[in-house]
N, C-alpha and C positions, 0 to 999 in steps of 0.2 A: 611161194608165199604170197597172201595176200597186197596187193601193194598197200592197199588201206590201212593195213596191219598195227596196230598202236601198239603191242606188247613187245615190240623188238626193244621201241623208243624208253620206255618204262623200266627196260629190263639193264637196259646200256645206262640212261641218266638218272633216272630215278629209284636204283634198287630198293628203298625204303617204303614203296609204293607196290613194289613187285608181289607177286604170289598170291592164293586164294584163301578166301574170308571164310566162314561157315556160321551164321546166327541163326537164335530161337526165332523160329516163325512168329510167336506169341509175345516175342517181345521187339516186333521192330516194327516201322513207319513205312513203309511200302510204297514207289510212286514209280509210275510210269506216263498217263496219258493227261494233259492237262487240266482236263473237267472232273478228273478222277479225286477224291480225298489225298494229299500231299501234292496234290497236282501241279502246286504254285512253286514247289523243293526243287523242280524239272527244269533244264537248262533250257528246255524249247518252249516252256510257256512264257507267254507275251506279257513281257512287264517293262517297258522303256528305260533304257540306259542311255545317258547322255555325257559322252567323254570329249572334251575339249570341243565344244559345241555343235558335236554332231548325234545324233538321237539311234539309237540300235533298237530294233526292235524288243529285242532277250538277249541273256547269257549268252546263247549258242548264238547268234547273230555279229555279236562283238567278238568270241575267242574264231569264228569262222572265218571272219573277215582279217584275222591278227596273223592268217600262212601264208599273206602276199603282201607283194613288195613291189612286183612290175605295177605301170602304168595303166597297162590295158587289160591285164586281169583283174586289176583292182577295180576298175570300174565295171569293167562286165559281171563281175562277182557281186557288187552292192546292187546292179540293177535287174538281178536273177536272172543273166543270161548266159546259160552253160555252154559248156566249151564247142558242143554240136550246135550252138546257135537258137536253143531252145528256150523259151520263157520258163521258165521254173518260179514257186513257192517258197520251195524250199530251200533255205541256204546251205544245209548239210549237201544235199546232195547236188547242189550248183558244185560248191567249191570241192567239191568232190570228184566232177568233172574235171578239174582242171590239176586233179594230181595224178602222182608227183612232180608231173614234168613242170610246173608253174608256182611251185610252194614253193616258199624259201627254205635256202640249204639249211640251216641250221634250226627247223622247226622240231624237227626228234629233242634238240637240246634245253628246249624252252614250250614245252607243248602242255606241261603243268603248271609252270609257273604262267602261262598266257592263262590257261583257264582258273586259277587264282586268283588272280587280280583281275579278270570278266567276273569272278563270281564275288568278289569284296565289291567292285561298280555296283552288282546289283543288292545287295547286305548293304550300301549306303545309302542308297537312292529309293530301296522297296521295301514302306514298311511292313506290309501284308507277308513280304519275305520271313522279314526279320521277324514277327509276331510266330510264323509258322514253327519256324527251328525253334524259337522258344519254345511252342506247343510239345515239341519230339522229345524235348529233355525226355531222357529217364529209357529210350527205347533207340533203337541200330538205327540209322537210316538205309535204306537201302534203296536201288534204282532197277527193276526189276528188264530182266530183257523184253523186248518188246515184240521180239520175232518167237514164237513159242517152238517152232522148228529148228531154231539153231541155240548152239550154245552160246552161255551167258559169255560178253565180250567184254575186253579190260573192264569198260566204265559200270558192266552191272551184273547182275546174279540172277540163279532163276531157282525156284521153288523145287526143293528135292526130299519128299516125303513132309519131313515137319523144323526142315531149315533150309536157309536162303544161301545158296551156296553158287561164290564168283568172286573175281575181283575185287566188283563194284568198289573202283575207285573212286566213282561222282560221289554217291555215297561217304566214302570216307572222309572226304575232301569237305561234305557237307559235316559229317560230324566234328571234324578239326575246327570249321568255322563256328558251328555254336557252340561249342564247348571251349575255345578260346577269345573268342570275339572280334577274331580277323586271319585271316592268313595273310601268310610271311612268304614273300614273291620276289623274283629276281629277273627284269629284261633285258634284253638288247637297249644298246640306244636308240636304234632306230626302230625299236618295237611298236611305236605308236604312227608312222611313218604313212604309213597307209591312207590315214586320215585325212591328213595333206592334200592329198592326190584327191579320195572323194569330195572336200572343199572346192577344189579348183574344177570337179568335174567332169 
C-alpha cells in the first residue's frame, strides 16, 4: 500500500466521507491549477492565513504543517527543507518527505478535521474566498485530479465521459462550507502545538 495513502484514514475515522461521488459535468465548478477559473476554491493557491500570530502561506501550508509535533521537523518543514536535505517549494511534498516516520501518531484520527478548520482560517480571513463559494451556489464543486495519468485520489475526481467521478472530498468539504457557513471540527489539544516551536525558531 501506498504509505501516502489517505483512504485507509477516511475509511477507519471518517466513514461519512468514505466512497465515490459521480456529478453532471454541466452543472459543476471545476478547479484544479491556481490561475485557472475556481483557482482561488484550491487549498494551494496563496491566500495568507494568519493563526496565533504566525502568517501561512494557503490552506495546504497550514493543514501541512498541522502532521508534526517534533522540534526539528517542524522547523525543517516550515523552512522547506526535506528530509534529504533538499530546498523545496513545495510544502506537500517537503512534508511529505518526512512521512510517516515523522507525522504524528494520531494524524489518520484528525486528518479532516485539521483540513476544516485550515479551511474555515481561510473562509474567515479571504474574502475573494468567501465571494467565490458564493459565486458556485447552485453547481457541485469539484477538485479535479491534477495528474491525468493516474486515478482520481481521496481529495478529487477526474472527468469520465460527461461526469466527474471520485472522491473528491476537498470538493465536498468545500460545498459543506458554502452551503452551511462553517464547518464543525474537532482537535487534539495540542493540535496547534507546532506553532510554538516555529515562534521560537
Amino acid at each position: 500500500m501506498n504509505k501516502h495513502s489517505v483512504h485507509p484514514f477516511i475509511k477507519e475515522f471518517y466513514p461519512e466521507y468514505d466512497g465515490i461521488q459521480s456529478y453532471p459535468a454541466s452543472q459543476c465548478a471545476v478547479f484544479c491549477e491556481s490561475r485557472n477559473e475556481w483557482g482561488i476554491l484550491g487549498n494551494m493557491t496563496q491566500t495568507p492565513i494568519v493563526v496565533n500570530g504566525v502568517t501561512f502561506k494557503s490552506c495546504e501550508h497550514l493543514f501541512q504543517m498541522m502532521k508534526f509535533t517534533e522540534q526539528e521537523t517542524v522547523v525543517k518543514v516550515w523552512n522547506g527543507i526535506t528530509a534529504h536535505g533538499k530546498k523545496s517549494n513545495s510544502i506537500k511534498m517537503t512534508a511529505k518527505s518526512y512521512e510517516p516516520e515523522h507525522r504524528r501518531a494520531d494524524w489518520g484520527s484528525m486528518i479532516v478535521d485539521a483540513l476544516k478548520f485550515a479551511m474555515m482560517q481561510k473562509y474567515e480571513q479571504c474574502e475573494a474566498f468567501r465571494k467565490e463559494l458564493e459565486r458556485s451556489k447552485g453547481l457541485y464543486i469539484v477538485e479535479k485530479q491534477a495528474n491525468p495519468n493516474k486515478k482520481a485520489d481521496t481529495w478529487s475526481a477526474k472527468l469520465e465521459g460527461d461526469k466527474w467521478v471520485g472522491s473528491n472530498l476537498t470538493g465536498r468539504l468545500l460545498m459543506e462550507l458554502r452551503d452551511n457557513g462553517r464547518l464543525e471540527y474537532s482537535l487534539p489539544e495540542d493540535a496547534l502545538d507546532f506553532i510554538r516551536i516555529i515562534k521560537k525558531g
